[in-house]
C-alpha positions in Angstrom: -31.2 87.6 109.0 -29.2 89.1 106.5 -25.2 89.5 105.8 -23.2 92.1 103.3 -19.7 92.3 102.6 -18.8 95.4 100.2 -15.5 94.2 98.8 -15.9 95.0 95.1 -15.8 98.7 94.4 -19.2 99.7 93.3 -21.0 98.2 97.0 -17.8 100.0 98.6 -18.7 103.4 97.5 -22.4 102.5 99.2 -20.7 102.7 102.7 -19.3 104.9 104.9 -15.8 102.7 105.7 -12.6 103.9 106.9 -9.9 103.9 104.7 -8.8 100.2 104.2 -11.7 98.9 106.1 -14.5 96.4 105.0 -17.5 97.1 106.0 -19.9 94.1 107.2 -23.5 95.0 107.2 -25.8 93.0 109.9 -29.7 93.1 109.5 -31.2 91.6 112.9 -34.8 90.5 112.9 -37.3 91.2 115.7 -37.5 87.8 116.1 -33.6 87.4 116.6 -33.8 90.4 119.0 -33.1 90.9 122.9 -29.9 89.0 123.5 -26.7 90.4 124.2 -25.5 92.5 121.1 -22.1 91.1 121.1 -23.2 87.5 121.0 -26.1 88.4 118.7 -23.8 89.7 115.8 -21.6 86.5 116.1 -24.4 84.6 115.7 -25.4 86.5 112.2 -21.0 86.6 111.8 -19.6 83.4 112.1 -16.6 84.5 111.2 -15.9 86.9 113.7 -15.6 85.7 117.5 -17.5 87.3 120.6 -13.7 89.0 121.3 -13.1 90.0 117.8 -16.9 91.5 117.9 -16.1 93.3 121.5 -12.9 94.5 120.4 -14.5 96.6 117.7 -16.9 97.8 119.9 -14.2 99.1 121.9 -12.2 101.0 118.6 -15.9 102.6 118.1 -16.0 100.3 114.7 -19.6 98.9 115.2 -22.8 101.2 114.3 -26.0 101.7 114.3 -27.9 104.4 112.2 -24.5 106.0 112.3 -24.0 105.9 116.4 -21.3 104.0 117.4 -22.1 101.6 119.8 -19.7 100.5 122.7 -22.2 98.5 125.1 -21.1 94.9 124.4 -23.7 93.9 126.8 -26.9 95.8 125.6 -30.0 94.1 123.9 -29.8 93.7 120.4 -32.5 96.1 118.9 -34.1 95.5 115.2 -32.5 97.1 112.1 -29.0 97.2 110.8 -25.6 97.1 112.0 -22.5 98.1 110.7 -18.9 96.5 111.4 -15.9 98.5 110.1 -12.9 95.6 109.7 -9.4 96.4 109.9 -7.3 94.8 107.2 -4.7 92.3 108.6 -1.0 93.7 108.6 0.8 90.9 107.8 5.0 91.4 108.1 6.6 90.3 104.8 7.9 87.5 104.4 11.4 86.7 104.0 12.8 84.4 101.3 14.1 81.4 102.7 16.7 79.1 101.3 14.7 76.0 101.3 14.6 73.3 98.7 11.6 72.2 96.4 10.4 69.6 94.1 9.8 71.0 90.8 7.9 69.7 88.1 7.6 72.3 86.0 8.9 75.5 85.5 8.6 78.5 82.9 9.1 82.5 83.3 5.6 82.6 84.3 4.7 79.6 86.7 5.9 77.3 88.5 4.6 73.8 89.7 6.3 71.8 92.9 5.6 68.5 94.5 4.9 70.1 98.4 5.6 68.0 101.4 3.7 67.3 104.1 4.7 69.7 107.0 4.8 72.4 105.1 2.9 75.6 105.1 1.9 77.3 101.5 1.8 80.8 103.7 3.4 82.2 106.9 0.2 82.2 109.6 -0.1 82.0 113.4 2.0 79.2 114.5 4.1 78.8 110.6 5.5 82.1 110.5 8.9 80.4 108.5 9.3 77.8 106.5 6.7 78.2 104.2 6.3 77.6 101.0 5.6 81.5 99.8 9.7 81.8 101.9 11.2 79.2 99.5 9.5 80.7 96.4 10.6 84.0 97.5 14.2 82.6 97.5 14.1 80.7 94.3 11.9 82.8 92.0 13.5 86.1 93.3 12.4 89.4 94.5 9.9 90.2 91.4 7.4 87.6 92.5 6.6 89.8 95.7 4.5 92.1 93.7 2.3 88.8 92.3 -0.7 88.5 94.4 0.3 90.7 97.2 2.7 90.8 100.1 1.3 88.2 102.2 1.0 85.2 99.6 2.8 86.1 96.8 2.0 84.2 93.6 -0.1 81.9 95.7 -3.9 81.1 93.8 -4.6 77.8 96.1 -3.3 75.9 98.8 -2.7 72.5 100.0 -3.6 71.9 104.0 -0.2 72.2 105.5 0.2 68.1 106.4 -1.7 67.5 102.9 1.1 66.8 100.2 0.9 66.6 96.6 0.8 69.6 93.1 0.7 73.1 93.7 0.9 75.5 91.1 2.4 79.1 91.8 2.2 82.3 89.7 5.7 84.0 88.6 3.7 87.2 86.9 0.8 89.2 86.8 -0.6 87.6 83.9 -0.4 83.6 84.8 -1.8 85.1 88.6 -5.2 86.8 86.8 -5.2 84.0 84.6 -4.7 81.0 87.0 -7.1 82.8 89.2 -9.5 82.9 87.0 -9.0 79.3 86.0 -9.6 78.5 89.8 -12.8 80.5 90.5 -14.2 78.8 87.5 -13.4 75.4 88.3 -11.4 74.5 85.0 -8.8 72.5 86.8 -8.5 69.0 87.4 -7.5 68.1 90.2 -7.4 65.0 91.5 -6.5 63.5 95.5 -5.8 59.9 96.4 -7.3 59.7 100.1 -6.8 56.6 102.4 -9.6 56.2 104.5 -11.2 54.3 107.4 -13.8 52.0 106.1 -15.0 52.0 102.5 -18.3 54.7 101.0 -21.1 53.7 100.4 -21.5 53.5 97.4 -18.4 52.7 96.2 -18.6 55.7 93.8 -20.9 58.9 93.3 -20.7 62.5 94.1 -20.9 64.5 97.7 -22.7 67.8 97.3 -23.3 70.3 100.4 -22.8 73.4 101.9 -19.4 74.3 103.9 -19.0 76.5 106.2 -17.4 77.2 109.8 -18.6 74.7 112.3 -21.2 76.4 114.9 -20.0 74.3 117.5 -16.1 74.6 116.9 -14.4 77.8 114.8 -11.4 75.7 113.8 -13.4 73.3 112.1 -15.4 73.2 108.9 -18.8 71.8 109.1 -21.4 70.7 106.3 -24.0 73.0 107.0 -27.9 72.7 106.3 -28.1 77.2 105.6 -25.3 79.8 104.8 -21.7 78.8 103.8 -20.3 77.7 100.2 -21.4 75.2 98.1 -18.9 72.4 98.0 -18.7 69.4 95.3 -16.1 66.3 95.4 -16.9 63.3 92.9 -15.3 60.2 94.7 -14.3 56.4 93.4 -13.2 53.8 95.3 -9.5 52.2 94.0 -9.2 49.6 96.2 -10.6 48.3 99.8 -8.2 46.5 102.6 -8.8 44.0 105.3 -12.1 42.7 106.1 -12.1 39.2 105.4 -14.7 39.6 102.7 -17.0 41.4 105.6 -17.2 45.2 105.9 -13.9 46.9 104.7 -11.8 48.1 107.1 -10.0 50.8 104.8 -9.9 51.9 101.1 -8.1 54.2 98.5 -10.1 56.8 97.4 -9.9 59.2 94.2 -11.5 62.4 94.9 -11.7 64.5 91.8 -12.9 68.7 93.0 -15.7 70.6 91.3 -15.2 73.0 94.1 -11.6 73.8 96.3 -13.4 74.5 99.9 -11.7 74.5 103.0 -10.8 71.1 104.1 -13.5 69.8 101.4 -12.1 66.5 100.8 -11.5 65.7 104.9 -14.9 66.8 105.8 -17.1 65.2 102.9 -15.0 62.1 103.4 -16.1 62.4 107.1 -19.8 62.9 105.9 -19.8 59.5 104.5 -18.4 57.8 106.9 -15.0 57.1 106.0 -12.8 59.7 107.4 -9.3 59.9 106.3 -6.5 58.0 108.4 -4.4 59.6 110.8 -6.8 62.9 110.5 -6.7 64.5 113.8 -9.6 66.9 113.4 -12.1 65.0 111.2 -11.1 61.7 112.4 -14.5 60.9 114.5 -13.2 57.6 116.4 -10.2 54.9 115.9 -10.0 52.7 113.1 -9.3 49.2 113.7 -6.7 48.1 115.8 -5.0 46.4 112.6 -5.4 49.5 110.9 -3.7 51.7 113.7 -0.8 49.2 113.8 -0.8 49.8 110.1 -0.5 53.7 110.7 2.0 53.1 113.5 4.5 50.7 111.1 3.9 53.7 108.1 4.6 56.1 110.5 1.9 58.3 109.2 1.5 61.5 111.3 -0.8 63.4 109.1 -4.1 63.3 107.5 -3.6 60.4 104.3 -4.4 63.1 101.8 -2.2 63.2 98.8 -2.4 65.8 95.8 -1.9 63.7 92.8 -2.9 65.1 89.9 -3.0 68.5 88.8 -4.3 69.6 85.2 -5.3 72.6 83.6 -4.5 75.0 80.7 -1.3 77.6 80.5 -3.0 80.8 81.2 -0.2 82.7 79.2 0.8 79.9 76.5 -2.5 78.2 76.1 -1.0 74.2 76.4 -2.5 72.2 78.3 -0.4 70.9 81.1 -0.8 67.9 83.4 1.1 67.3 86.3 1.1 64.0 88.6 2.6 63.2 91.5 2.9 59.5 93.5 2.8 59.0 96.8 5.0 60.0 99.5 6.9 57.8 101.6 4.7 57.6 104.0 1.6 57.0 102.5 2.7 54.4 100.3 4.3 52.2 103.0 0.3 53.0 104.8 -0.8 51.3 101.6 1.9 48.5 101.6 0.6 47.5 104.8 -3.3 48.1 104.2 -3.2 45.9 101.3 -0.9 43.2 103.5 -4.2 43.3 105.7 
C-alpha cells in the first residue's frame, strides 16, 4: 500500500483538488482488496476515522478514476483513491488577559515558563485560556499574522499538563527562522521526567517509529511500519526507594533529537518506566509508597517538566539558553521520592 499527501505546491498542481482542499492519494493492493471501502481506506489512513472517511463519501470528496464514489459499504477494488480534505475553520482566537512567566523577551520572540493546565492552542475541549489567548493579549494584535490565525506565533508545543520553556514568534522572520531551527533539530532541549521504576540501562538512547496507535486514535504508539522517526537520549539523575533492590522511581533527563507527539511519555513507556501520574501511558500503578507519594505532592498530571530550552536567535544570531526548575508540584513529588 501506498499514501500521498500533496501539500507543497509542485505535487498540488499534479491533482485535481478543490480550492483549499488536500488531496490524499490511496493505492490499494489486490491483496488488501474486498473489504468494505470505508474501513479499507482507514486502514491505509490512520488518520482519518471510518466517520470522517463516510462523511466524505457523502460530500462526493472520495474518487476513483475520477468517479466519485458514495457507497461506504462496497468492496474495495484495486487501484487508486482519491480523498479531497476540507481545511479546518478554526474561529480566531481572542486575546485573553492572562498572566505569564517570561523569561525572555525581545521585538521578535518571546520565551515563557508555561504551567501545567494550560493549553499552547485553543482545541476541542480548550477553546479559552490558552496560551496563543494570552500572547494575543500581551504581544498585541500584530502577532495574529505570525504563523496563521489558528496558532499564531506558535513553532512547538508543550502537552497541555506538561510544564516547562516555550518559545513563541513575535514576527515573520524569528517564525521562518525558529521553524527552521525546529525541523532541523538545532535545539536543545532538555525534560526532567519522574518516572515509575528506573531504565535499563541507566543511560542510552530510544530510537523508533511514532505514529497513531492502531488500537486507540488518541494515543501514540511505537510502531514497527509507517509513522515518524522519533529519537530521545535519556540519563538517569537519581533513583528513589527500593531498599537497595529494584528502584521504585527515578529522575530522568531526556534530551530530543526529534519533537514527536507525546515522544518523551511514550518512549519512557517503551522502557518500562512510564512517567508518574500519566493517565494515558501510565500502564499499571506504581507502588503503593509511590502513590502516597503522588497523593502528598498532589501531582495531577503527567511528571514531565520542560527545563531547558537552547538554541540560536534566528534574527540576532546569540545564542540563548533558557532553564526553568521545577514546579511546585513536582518538586514536592521529588521531596517525597527521595524521603522514600
Amino acid at each position: 500500500m501506498s499514501q500521498t499527501d500533496f501539500e507543497d505546491d509542485d505535487l498540488a498542481a499534479e491533482a485535481p483538488a478543490a480550492e483549499g482542499m488536500a488531496a490524499r492519494i490511496v493505492t490499494i493492493e489486490p491483496s488488501a482488496a474486498g473489504g468494505r471501502l470505508d474501513k479499507t481506506l482507514a486502514e491505509h489512513l490512520p488518520d482519518l476515522s471510518r466517520g470522517r472517511i463516510q462523511a466524505l463519501m457523502a460530500q462526493g470528496l472520495v474518487s476513483r478514476n475520477g468517479a466519485a464514489l458514495s457507497d461506504a459499504s462496497a468492496k474495495a477494488k484495486p487501484g487508486e483513491y482519491q480523498l479531497l480534505i476540507p481545511p479546518p475553520a478554526p474561529a480566531e482566537p481572542e486575546p485573553e488577559d492572562i498572566p505569564l512567566s517570561i523569561l525572555f523577551e525581545d521585538k521578535h520572540l518571546i520565551v515563557i515558563d508555561k504551567p501545567a493546565g494550560m493549553a499552547v492552542h485553543p482545541a476541542p475541549g480548550s477553546e479559552t485560556g490558552t496560551l496563543v489567548n494570552a500572547l494575543l493579549h500581551h504581544c498585541g494584535a500584530s502577532l495574529s499574522g505570525i504563523g496563521g490565525v489558528a496558532r499564531p506565533g506558535i513553532v512547538h508545543r508543550l502537552d497541555k499538563d506538561t510544564s516547562g520553556v516555550m518559545v513563541a514568534a513575535k514576527s515573520d522572520a524569528a517564525h521562518q527562522g525558529l521553524s527552521k531551527l525546529f525541523a532541523t533539530h538545532d535545539i536543545d532541549r532538555v525534560y526532567v521526567a519522574l518516572v515509575r521504576g528506573a531504565p535499563n540501562p541507566e543511560r542510552g538512547t530510544i530510537e523508533t517509529r511514532l505514529g497513531r496507535s492502531p488500537h486507540d486514535r488518541k494515543k501514540i504508539a511505537v510502531l514497527k511500519n509507517g509513522g515518524r522517526e522519533a529519537i530521545t537520549h535519556y540519563r538517569t539523575e537519581a533513583v528513589y526507594g527500593g531498599d537497595g533492590g529494584k528502584p521504585l522511581a527515578a529522575r530522568i533527563a531526556c534530551t530530543l533529537e526529534t519533537g514527536r507527539t507525546h515522544q518523551i511519555r511514550v518512549h519512557m513507556t517503551s522502557k518500562g518506566t512510564p512517567c508518574l501520574g500519566d493517565p494515558v501511558y501510565g500502564s499499571g500503578p506504581p507502588a503503593a509508597a509511590v502513590r502516597e507519594a503522588i497523593r502528598d505532592a498532589g501531582l495531577k498530571r503527567q511528571a514531565l517538566h520542560a527545563a531547558v530550552l537552547g538554541f540560536v536567535h534566528p534574527v540576532t544570531g546569540q545564542a540563548v539558553r533558557f532553564e526553568s526548575p521545577l514546579p511546585a508540584d513536582m518538586a514536592q513529588l521529588q521531596a517525597n521520592l527521595t524521603a522514600l
